[in-house]
C-alpha positions as a Markdown table, in Angstrom:
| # | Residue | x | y | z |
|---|---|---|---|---|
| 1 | Unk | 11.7 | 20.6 | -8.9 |
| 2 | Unk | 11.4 | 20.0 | -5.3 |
| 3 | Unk | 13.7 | 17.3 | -3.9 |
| 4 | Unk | 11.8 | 13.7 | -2.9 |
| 5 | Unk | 13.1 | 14.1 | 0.5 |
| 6 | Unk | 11.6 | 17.7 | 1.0 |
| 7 | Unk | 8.3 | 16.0 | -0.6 |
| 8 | Unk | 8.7 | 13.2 | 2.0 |
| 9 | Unk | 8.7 | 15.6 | 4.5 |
| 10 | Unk | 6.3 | 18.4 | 3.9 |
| 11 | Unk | 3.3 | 15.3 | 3.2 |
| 12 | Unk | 4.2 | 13.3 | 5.9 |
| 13 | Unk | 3.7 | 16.5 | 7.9 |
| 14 | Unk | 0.7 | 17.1 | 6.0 |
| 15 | Unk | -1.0 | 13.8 | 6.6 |
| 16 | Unk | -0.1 | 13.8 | 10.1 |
| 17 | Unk | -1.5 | 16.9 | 11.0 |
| 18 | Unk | -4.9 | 15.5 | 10.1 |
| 19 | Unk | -7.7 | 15.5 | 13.2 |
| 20 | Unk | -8.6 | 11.7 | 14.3 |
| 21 | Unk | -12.1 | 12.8 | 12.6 |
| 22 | Unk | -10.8 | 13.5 | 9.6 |
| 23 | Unk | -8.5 | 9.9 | 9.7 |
| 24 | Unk | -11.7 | 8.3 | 10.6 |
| 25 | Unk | -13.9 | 10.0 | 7.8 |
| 26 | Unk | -11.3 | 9.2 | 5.3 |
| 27 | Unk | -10.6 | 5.7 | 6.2 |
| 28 | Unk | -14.7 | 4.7 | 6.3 |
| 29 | Unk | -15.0 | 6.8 | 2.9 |
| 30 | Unk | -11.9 | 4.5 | 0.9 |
| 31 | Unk | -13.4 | 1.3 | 2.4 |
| 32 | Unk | -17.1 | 2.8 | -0.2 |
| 33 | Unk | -13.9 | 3.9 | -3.1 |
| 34 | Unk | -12.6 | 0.3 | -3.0 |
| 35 | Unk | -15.6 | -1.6 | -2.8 |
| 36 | Unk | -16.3 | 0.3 | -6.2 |
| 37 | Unk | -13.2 | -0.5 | -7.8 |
| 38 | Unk | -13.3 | -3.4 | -9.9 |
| 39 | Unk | -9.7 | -5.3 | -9.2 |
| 40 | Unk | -10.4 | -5.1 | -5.8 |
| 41 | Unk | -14.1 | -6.8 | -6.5 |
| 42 | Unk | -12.6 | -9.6 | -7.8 |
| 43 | Unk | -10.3 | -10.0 | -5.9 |
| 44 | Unk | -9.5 | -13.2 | -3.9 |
| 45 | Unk | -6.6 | -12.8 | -2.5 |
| 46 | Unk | -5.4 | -8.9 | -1.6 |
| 47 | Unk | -1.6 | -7.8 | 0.0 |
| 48 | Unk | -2.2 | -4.7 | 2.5 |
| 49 | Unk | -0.1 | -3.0 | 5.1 |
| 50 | Unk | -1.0 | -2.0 | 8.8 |
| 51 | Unk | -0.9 | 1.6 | 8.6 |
| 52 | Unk | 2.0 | 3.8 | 10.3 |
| 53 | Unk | 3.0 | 7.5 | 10.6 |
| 54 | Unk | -0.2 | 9.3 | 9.2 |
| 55 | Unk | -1.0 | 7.0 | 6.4 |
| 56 | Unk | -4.9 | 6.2 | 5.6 |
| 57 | Unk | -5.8 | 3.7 | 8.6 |
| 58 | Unk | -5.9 | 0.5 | 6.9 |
| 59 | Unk | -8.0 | -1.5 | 9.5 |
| 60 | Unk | -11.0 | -0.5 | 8.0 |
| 61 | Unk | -10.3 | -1.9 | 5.0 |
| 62 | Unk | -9.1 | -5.1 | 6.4 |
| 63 | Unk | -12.2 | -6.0 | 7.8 |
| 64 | Unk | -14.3 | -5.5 | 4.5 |
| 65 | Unk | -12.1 | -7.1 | 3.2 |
| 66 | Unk | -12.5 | -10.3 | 5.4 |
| 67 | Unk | -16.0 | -9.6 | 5.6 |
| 68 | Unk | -15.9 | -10.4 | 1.6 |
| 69 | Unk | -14.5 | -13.6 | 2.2 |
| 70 | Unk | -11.1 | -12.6 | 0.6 |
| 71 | Unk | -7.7 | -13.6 | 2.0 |
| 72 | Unk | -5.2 | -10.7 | 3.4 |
| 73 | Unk | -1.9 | -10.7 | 3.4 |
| 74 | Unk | 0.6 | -8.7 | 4.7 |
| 75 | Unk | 4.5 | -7.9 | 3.7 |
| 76 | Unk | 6.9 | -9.0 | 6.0 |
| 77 | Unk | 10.4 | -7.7 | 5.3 |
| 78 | Unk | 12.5 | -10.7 | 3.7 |
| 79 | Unk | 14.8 | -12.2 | 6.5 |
| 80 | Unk | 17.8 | -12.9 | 4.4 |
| 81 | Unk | 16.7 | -11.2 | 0.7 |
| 82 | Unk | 18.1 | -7.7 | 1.5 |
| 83 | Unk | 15.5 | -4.8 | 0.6 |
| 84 | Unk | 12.8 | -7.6 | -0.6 |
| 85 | Unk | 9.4 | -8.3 | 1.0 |
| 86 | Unk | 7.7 | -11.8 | 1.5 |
| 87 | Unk | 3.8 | -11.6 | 2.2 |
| 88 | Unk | 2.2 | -13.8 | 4.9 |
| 89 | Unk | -1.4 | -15.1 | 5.5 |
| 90 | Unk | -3.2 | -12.1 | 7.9 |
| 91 | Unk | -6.2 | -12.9 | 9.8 |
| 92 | Unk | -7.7 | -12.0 | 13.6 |
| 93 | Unk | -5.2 | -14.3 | 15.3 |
| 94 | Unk | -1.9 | -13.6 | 13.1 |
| 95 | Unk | 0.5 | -12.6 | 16.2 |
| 96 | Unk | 2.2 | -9.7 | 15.3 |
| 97 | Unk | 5.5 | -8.4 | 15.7 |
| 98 | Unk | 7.8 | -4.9 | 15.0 |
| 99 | Unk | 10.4 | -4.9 | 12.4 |
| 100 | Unk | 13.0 | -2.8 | 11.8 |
| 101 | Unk | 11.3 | 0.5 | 11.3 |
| 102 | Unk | 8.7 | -0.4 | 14.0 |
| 103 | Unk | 6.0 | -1.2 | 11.9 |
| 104 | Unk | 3.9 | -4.0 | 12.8 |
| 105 | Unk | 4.0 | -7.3 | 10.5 |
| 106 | Unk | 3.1 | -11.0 | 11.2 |
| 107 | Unk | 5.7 | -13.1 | 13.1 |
| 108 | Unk | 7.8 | -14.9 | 10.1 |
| 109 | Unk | 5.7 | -18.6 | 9.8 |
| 110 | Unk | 7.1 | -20.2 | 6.6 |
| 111 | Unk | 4.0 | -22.2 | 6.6 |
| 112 | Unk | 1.9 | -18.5 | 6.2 |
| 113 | Unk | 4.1 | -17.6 | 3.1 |
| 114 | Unk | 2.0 | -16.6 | 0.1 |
| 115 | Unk | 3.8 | -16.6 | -3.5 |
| 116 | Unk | 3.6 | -13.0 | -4.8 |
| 117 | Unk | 2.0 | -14.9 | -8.3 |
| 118 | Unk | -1.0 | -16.1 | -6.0 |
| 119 | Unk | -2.2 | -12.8 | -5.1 |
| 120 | Unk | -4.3 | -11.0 | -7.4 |
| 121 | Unk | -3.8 | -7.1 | -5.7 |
| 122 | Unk | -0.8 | -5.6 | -3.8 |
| 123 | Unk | -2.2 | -2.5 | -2.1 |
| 124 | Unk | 0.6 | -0.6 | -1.8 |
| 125 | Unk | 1.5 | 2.5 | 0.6 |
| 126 | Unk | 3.1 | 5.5 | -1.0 |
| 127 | Unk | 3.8 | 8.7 | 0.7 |
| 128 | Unk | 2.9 | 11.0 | -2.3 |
| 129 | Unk | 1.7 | 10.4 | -6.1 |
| 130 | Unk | 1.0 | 12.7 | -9.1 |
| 131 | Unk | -1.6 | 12.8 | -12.1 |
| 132 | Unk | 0.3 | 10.8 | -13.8 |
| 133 | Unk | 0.3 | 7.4 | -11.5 |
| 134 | Unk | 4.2 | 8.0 | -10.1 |
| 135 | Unk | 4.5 | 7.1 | -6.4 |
| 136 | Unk | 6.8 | 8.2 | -4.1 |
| 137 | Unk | 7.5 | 6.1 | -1.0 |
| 138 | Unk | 9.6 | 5.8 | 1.9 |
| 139 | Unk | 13.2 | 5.5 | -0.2 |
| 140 | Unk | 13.4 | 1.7 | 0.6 |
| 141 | Unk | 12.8 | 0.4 | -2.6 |
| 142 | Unk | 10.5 | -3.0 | -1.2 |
| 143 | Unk | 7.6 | -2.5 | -3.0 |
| 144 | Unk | 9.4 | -1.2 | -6.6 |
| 145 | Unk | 11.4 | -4.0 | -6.2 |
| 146 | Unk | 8.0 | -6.3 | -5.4 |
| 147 | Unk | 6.3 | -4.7 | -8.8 |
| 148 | Unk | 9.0 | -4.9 | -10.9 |
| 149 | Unk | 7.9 | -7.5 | -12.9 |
| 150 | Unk | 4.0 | -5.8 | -13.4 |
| 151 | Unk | 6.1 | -3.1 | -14.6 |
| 152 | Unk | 8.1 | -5.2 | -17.4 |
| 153 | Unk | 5.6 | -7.5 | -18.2 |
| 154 | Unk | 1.7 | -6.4 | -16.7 |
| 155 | Unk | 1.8 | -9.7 | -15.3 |
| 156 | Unk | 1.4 | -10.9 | -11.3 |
| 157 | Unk | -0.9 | -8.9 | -9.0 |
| 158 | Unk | -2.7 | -5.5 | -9.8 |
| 159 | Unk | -0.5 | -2.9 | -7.7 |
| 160 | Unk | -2.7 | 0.0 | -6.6 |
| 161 | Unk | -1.9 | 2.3 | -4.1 |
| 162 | Unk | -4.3 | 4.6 | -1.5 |
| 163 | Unk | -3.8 | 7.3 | 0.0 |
| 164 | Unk | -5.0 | 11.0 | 1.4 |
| 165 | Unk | -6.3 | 13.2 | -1.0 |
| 166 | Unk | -3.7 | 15.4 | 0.2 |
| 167 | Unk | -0.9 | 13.3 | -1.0 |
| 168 | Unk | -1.3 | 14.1 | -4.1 |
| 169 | Unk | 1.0 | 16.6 | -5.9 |
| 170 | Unk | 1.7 | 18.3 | -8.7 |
| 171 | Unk | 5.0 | 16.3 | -10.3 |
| 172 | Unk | 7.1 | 14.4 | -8.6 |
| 173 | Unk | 10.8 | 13.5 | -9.3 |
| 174 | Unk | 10.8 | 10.1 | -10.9 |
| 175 | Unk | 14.1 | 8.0 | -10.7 |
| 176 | Unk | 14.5 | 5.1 | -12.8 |
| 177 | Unk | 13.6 | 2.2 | -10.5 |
| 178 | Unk | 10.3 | 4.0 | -10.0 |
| 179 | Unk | 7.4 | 2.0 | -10.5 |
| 180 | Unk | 4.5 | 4.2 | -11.4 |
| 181 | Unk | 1.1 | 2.7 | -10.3 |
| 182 | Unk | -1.7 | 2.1 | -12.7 |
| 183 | Unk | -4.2 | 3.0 | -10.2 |
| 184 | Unk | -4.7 | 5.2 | -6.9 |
| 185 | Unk | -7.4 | 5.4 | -4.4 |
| 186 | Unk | -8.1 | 7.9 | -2.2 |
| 187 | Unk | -11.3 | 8.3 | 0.1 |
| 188 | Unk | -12.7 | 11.0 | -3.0 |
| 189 | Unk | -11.2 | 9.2 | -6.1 |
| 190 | Unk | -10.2 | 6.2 | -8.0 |
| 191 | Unk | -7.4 | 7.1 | -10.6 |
| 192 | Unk | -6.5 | 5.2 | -13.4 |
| 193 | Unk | -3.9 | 5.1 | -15.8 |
């Protein structure tokens, strides 16, 4: 089986090499996938990520998002929790700031801090996924460790990932802290598992 690092690398090629056109096309046609998908209906209070390196642009589905009158958040990497992630309160004025891996997240506010338990769906980047629901991401670990108890338990916020159509493959390499995903969106497809 092909190692998750060459996997990491041939998509993220992949996804990059996609024409602003086809970014644009896919990102407008997830915002239609998601506003079919019943969690995300519901919804009042949804976790997302400012998009980075290829990955489906994300500001689309922000502002529908807002437009539905639900709350955003956004991870910011704990400050003091190695390899966790705390989410913060995003809207049009949340000043932003890089982290570590020069990704864009709100300026650390305590008083912006929402409790994972109060949010009802983690939308959660991967970098490639399977038929079965396995996800591979970016080898940090943040958002297994953030689903860990929705694997144990079921319980907390409804994880579901998005992504390109071309991030899917065939199988991936699953390690033991793997949290598989019980549903994927891509701008074609909602999967469920």
């Amino acid at each position: 089986m092909t190692s998750r690092r060459h996997i990491r690398q041939s998509i993220r090629h992949t996804r990059n090499s996609l024409t602003p056109q086809e970014q644009h096309q896919a990102a407008t046609d997830l915002v239609l996938q998601c506003a079919n998908d019943p969690y995300i209906q519901k919804a009042k209070s949804v976790a997302i990520y400012l998009s980075v390196d290829g990955e489906i642009n994300t500001s689309l589905l922000i502002d529908w998002l807002w437009q539905q009158g639900k709350s955003v958040t956004l991870p910011v990497i704990h400050p003091f929790s190695k390899g966790h992630l705390l989410f913060l309160e995003y809207t049009k004025d949340t000043p932003l700031i890089l982290n570590k891996y020069q990704i864009l997240e709100p300026k650390l506010d305590k008083t912006q801090v929402v409790p994972v338990n109060q949010l009802d769906v983690i939308i959660t980047p991967l970098v490639a996924f399977d038929h079965l629901g396995n996800r591979l991401g970016m080898g940090g670990g943040y958002y297994d460790r953030t689903l860990v108890n929705w694997e144990q338990n079921q319980t907390g916020p409804m994880p579901i990932g998005i992504a390109h159509a071309c991030q899917q493959v065939d199988a991936l390499p699953i390690e033991s802290w793997d949290v598989p995903l019980p549903r994927i969106i891509t701008p074609t497809q909602i999967w469920h598992w």
